[in-house]
C-alpha distance (Angstrom), angle and dihedral (degrees) to the residues before:
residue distance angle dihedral
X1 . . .
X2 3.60 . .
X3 3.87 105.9 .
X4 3.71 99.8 -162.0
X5 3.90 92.0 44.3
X6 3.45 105.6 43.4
X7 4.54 132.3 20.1
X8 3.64 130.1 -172.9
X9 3.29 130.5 126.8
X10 3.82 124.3 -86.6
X11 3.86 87.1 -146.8
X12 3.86 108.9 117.2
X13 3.73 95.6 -159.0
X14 4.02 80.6 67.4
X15 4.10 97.3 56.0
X16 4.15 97.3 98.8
X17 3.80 79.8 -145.2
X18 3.30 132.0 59.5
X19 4.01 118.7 177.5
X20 4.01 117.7 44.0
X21 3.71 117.3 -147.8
X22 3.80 108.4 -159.0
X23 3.87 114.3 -149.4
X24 3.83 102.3 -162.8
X25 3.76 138.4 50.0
X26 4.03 152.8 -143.5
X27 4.15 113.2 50.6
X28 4.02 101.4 -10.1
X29 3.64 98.2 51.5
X30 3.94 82.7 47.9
X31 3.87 85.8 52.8
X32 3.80 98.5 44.0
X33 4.03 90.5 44.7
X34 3.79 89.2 50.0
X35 4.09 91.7 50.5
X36 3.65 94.6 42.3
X37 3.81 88.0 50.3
X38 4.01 92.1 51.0
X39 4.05 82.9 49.7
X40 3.90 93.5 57.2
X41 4.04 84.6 -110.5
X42 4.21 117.4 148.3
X43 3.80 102.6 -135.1
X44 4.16 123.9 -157.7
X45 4.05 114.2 -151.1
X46 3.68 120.9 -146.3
X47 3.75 115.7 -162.1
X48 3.78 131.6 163.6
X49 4.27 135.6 -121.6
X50 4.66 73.8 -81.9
X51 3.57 97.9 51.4
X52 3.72 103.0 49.3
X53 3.72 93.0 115.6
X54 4.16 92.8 42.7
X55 3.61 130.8 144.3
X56 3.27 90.9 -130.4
X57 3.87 95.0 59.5
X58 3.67 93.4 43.6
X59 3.65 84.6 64.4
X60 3.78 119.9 37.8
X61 3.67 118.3 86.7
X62 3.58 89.6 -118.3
X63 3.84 138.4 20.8
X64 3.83 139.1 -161.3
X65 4.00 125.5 -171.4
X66 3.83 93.9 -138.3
X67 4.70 89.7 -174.7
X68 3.70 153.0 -53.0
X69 3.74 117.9 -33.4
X70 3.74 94.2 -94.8
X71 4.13 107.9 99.2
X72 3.24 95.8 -134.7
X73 3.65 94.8 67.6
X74 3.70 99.6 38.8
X75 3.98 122.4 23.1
X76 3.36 94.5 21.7
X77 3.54 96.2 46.8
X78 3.76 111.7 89.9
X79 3.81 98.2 -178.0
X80 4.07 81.6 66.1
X81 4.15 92.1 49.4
X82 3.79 92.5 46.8
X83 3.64 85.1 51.9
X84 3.50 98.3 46.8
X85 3.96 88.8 49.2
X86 4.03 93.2 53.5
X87 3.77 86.5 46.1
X88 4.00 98.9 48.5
X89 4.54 90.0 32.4
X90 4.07 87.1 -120.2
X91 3.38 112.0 178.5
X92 4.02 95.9 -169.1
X93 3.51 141.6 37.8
X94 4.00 123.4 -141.0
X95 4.11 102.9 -162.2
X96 4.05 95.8 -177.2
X97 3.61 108.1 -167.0
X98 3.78 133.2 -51.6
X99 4.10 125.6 18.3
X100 3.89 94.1 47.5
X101 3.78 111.3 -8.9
X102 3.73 90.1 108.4
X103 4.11 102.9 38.5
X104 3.46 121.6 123.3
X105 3.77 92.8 -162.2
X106 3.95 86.5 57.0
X107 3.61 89.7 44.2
X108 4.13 89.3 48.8
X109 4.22 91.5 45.5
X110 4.05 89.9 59.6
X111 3.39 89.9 52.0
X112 3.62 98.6 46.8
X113 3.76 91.7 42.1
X114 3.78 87.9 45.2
X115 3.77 99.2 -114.6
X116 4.04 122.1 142.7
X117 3.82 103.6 -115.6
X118 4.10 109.9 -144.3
X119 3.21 97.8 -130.5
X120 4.31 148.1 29.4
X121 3.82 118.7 -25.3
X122 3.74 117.3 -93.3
X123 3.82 86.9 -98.7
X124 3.07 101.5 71.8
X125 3.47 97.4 33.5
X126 4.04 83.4 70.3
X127 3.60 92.9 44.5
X128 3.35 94.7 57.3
X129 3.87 95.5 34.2
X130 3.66 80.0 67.6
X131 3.48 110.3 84.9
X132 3.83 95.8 -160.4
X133 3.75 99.9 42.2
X134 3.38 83.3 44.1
X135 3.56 98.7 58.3
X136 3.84 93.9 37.9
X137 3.92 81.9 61.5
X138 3.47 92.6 45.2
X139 3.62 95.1 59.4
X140 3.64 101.4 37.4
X141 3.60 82.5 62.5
X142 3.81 96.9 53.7
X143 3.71 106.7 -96.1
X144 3.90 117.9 117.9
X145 3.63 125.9 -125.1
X146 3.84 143.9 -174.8
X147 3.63 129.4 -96.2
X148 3.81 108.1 -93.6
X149 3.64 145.5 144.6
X150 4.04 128.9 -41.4
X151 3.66 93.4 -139.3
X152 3.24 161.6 24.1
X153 4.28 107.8 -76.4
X154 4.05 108.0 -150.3
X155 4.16 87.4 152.7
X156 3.50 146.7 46.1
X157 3.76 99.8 -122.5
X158 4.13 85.2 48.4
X159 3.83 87.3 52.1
X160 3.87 93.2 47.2
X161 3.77 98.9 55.9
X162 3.89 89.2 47.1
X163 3.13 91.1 50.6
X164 4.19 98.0 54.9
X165 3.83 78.3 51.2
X166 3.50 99.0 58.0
X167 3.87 98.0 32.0
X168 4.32 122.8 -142.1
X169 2.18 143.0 -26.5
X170 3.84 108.4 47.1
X171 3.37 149.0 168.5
X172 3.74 123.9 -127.7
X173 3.86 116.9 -166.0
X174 3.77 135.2 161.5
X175 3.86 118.7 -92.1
X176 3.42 95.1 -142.0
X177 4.19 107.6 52.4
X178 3.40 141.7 6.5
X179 4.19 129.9 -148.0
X180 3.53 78.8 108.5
X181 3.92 100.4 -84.9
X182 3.77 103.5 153.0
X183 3.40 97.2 14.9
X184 3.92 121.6 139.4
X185 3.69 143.1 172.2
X186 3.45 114.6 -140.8
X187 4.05 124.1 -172.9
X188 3.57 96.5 177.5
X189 4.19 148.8 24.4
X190 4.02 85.0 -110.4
X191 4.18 92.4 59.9
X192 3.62 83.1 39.9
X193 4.03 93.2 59.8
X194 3.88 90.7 37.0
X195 3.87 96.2 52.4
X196 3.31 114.5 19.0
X197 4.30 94.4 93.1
X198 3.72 86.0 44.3
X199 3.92 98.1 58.7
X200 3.79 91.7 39.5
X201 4.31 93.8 58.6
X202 4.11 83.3 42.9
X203 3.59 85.2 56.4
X204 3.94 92.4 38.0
X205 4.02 87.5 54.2
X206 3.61 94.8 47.6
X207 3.44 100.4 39.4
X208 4.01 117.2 15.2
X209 3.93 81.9 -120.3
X210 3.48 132.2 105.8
X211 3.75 101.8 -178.5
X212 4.05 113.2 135.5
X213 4.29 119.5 -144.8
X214 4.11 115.3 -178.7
X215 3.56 126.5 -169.7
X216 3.91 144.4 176.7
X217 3.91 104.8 -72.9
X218 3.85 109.4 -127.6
X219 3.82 102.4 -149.2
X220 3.96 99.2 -147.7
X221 3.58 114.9 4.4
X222 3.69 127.0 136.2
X223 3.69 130.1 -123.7
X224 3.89 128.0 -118.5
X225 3.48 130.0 151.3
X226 3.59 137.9 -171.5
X227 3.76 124.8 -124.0
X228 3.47 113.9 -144.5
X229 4.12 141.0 -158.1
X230 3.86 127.9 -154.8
X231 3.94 142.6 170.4
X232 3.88 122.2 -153.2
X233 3.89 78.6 -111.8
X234 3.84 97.0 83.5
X235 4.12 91.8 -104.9
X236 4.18 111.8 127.9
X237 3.75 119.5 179.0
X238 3.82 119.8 -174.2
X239 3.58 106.7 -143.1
X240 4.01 99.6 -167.6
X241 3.78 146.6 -65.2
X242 3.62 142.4 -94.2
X243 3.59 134.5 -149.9
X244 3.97 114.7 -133.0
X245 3.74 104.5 167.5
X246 3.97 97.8 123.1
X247 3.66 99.6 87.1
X248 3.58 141.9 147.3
X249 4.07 123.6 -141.6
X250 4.08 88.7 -19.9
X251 4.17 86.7 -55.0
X252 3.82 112.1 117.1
X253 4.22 116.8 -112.7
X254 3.50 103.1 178.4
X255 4.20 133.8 -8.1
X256 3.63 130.2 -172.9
X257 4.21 137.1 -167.6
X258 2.67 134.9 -110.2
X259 3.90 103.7 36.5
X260 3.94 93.7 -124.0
X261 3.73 91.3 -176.0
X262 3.99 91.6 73.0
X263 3.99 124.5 82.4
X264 3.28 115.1 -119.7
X265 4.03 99.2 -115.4
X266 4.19 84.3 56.0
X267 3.63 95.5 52.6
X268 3.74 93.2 47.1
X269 3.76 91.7 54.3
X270 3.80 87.4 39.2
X271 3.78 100.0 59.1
X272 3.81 92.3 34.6
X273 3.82 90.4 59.1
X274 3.63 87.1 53.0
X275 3.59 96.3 54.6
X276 4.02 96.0 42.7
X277 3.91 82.4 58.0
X278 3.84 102.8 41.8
X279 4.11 86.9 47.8
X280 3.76 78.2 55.3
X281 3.41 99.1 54.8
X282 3.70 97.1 49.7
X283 3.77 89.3 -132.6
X284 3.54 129.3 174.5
X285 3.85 131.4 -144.9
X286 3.91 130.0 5.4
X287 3.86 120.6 -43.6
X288 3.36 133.5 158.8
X289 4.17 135.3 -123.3
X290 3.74 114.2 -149.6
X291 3.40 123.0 -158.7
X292 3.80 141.2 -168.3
X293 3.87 107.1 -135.0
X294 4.11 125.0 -167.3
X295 3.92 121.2 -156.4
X296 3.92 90.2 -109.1
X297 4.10 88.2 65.9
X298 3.35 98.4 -99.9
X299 3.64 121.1 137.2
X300 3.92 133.7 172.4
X301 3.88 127.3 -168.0
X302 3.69 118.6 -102.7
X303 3.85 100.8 -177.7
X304 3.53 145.0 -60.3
X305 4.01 131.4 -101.7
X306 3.76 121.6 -149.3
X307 3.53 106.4 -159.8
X308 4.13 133.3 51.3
X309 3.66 118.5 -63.6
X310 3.49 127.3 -121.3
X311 3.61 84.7 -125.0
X312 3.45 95.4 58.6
X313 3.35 105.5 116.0
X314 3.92 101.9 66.4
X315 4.17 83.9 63.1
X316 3.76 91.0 53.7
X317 3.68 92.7 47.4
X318 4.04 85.4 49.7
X319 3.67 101.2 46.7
X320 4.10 93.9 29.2
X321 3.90 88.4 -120.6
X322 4.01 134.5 130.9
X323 3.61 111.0 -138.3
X324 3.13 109.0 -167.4
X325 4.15 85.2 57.0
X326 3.87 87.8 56.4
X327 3.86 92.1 46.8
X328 3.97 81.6 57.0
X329 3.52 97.7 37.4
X330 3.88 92.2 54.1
X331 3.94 94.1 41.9
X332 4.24 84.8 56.9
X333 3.84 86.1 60.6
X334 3.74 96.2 -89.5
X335 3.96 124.4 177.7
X336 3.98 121.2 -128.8
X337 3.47 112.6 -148.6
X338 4.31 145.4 149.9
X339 3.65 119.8 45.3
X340 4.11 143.2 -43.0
X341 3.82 95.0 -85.1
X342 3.76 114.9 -130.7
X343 3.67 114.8 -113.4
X344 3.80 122.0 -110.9
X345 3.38 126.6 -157.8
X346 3.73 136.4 -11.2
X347 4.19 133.0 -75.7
X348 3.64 135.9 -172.1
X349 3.60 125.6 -171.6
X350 3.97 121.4 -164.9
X351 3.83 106.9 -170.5
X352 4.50 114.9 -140.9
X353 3.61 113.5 -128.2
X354 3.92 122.6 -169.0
X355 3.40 100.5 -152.2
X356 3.90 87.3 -167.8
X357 3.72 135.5 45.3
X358 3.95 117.7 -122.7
X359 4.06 146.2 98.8
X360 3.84 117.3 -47.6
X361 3.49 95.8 -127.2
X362 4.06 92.9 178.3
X363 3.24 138.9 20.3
X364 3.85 142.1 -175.3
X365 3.86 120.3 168.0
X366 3.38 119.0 -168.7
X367 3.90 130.8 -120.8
X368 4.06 139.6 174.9
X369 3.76 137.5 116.6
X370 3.65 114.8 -30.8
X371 3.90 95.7 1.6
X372 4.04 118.8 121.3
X373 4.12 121.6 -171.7
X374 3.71 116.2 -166.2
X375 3.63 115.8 -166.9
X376 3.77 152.7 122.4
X377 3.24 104.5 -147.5
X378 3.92 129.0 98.2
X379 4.17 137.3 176.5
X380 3.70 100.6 -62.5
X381 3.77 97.9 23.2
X382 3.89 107.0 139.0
X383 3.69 106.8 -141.5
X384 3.65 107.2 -141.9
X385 3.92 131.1 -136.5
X386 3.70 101.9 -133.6
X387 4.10 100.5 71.8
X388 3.35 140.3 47.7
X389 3.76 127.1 -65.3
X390 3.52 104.1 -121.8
X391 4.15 101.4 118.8
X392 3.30 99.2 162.5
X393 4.41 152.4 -8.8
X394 3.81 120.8 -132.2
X395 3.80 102.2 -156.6
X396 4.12 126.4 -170.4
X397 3.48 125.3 -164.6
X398 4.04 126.6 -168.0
X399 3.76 147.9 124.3
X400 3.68 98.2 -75.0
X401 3.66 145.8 11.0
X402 4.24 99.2 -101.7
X403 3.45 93.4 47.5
X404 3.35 92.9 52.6
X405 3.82 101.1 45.6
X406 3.58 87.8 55.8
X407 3.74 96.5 54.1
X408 4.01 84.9 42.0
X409 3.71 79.7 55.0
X410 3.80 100.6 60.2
X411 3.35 89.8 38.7
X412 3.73 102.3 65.4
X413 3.55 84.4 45.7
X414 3.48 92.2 52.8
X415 3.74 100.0 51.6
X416 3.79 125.6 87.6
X417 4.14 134.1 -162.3
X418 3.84 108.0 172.7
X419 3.80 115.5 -173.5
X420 3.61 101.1 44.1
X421 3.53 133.8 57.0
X422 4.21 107.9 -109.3
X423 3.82 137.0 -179.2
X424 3.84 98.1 -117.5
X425 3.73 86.2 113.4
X426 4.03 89.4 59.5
X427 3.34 92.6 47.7
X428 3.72 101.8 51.6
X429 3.84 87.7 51.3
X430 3.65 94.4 50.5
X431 3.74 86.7 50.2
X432 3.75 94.7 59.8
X433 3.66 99.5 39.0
X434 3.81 109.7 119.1
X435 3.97 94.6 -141.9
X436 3.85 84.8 60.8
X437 3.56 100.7 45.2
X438 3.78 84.6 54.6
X439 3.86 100.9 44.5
X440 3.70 91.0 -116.2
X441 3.61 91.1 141.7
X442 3.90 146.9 111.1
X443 3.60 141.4 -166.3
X444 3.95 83.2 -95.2
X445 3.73 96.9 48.3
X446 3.78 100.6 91.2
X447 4.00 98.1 42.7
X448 4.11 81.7 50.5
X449 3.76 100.0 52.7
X450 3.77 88.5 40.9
X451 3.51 90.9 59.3
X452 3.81 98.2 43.7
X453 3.46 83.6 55.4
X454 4.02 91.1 57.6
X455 3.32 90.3 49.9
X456 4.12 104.2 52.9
């Protein structure tokens, strides 16, 4: 750990918790697990009927099957993790990211049950669930956002006045999460009508929320966001940010840090902003600001995350941090202070997809100098239907960004998943596209190539 950034003491009597029950599964609660083992912290596992046979499991000192394989009935189902926490005498809760990282009512049931939430208070985790109060925030405390909706949007006649206001195209996302489950864009009142009932059960399923935001659509914008550090003292620090413009349907493909596309006297003011309004905030934890950035410099705020990113990992390797130890580390009371570090080096993350269920029947992972794998899965793993299909994250780490897309390069071809059908191929074409080697690329230019593909 960075001494000038961060100081607590490594002493485990002083943690005011002291067993870490981590309510997700697949590579982050392998990466939580791991840090709370190099911490001296006991860890609890949950896992579903799916995840018998888990990583995860395998390695926590204890383990609880919390339901069936549908979410619903086990991750997302907080009666279940309160349970398991009064049957295993947890005194904190790890959330990860998606299911219920961002849910007041999980947020509300530690507290209730006495258990030290990682992460912000339930509060805030409402305010900026909220896409409008969020956004009022926002800009009150300097950043600039997009035109979007008033209100909440729970129905379709709700959505098609707001829409009229804001004029298409638009975006439609779900109030309640991001990763873009429920997420739309919508060029006129006829894709409105077809769509709208479809994006809100997507974000039902993914989020046990049906809440509706809209927004301006930006046509070709990149995406950067900020990840951000505070202490229940009022001190923020914004470590760096992290370009995540290659994406496909809204879901990120491959992110890298820093964000070499922005000049130097815009990302100052950039992550400055972000840590005048954090500080105002009185947040606690890590969360991340995302942003929608035009080639003139302009940038507007989109929304902001309260939990760890699944992209994470390319801002540790950046500011030679472990976030998930800071996220504990600032839960036990834990004082920020020193400087925003300056970034060194360069890291790209390309995120494994099975893009079918089944038995990984081999399995080679790859390993070298500056290369970091992520994962939970191993030969024999059976990769289940019910979740998402994230199975693993190839990061590289080096001095700058062509050397490390070249290594990145080799190592995608390198790797090998037999038994399922993956992404590597994807990813190895992305890699060599010129376009992308040259930063000639939006949030738009995956889905576009994709379909000229289709169509030749």
């Amino acid at each position: 750990m960075d001494n000038h950034l961060f100081k607590l003491s490594d002493s485990v009597s002083k943690w005011p918790f002291h067993k870490v029950l981590v309510a997700n599964r697949g590579e982050i609660a392998v990466r939580i697990i791991r840090t709370c083992r190099v911490l001296g912290l006991a860890t609890v596992a949950v896992y579903s009927d799916a995840d018998s046979q888990a990583l995860h499991v395998k390695l926590a000192d204890e383990a609880v099957k919390i339901g069936p394989a549908n979410a619903s009935q086990s991750y997302l189902n907080i009666a279940a993790l309160m349970a398991a926490v009064q049957l295993t005498g947890a005194d904190a809760l790890h959330p990860g990211y998606g299911f219920l990282s961002e849910s007041p009512q999980l947020a509300r049931a530690c507290q209730e049950n006495h258990i030290k939430l990682i992460g912000p208070s339930a509060e805030l985790m409402e305010l900026l669930g909220d896409k409008e109060r969020a956004r009022q925030t926002m800009q009150r405390a300097g950043l600039p956002i997009v035109e979007g909706s008033q209100s909440i949007i729970t129905d379709l006649s709700t959505a098609q006045q707001q829409a009229e206001q804001i004029g298409y195209p638009i975006m439609l996302k779900a109030a309640a999460g991001g990763g873009g489950k429920g997420m739309r864009i919508l060029h006129s009142a006829e894709e409105l009508n077809q769509q709208f009932a479809t994006a809100q059960d997507e974000a039902r399923a993914s989020f046990d929320d049906r809440r509706m935001y809209m927004e301006r659509y930006l046509a070709h914008p990149r995406h950067i966001e900020v990840q951000i550090i505070a202490d229940r003292y009022g001190h923020a620090i914004a470590l760096s940010e992290r370009d995540c413009t290659i994406q496909a349907r809204h879901q990120k493909v491959i992110e890298e840090a820093p964000a070499v596309v922005i000049p130097e006297a815009i990302r100052s003011e950039m992550l400055s902003r972000c840590e005048v309004a954090v500080a105002q905030l009185h947040y606690e934890g890590v969360g991340t600001i995302e942003f929608l950035y035009n080639e003139d410099g302009s940038y507007y705020f989109m929304e902001m995350n309260t939990r760890i990113q699944v992209e994470h990992a390319i801002s540790e390797q950046v500011n030679q941090v472990d976030l998930i130890e800071l996220q504990l580390r600032l839960a036990a009371g834990g004082l920020l202070s020193g400087q925003r570090p300056s970034t060194q080096g360069f890291a790209l993350e390309c995120r494994i997809n099975a893009l079918t269920p089944g038995k990984i029947t081999a399995l080679h992972l790859p390993g070298g100098q500056g290369v970091r794998v992520d994962t939970a899965i191993y030969q024999g793993y059976q990769v289940p239907t019910n979740y998402d299909g994230m199975i693993a994250k190839l990061i590289v780490y080096g001095n700058r960004r062509q050397r490390v897309l070249k290594q990145m390069q080799t190592i995608v071809d390198e790797t090998v998943i037999e038994g399922v059908q993956t992404n590597l191929g994807e990813l190895a074409q992305i890699l060599r596209e010129p376009d992308f080697q040259r930063l000639k690329t939006t949030v738009n230019w995956l889905d576009e190539l994709q379909s000229q593909e289709v169509e030749q």
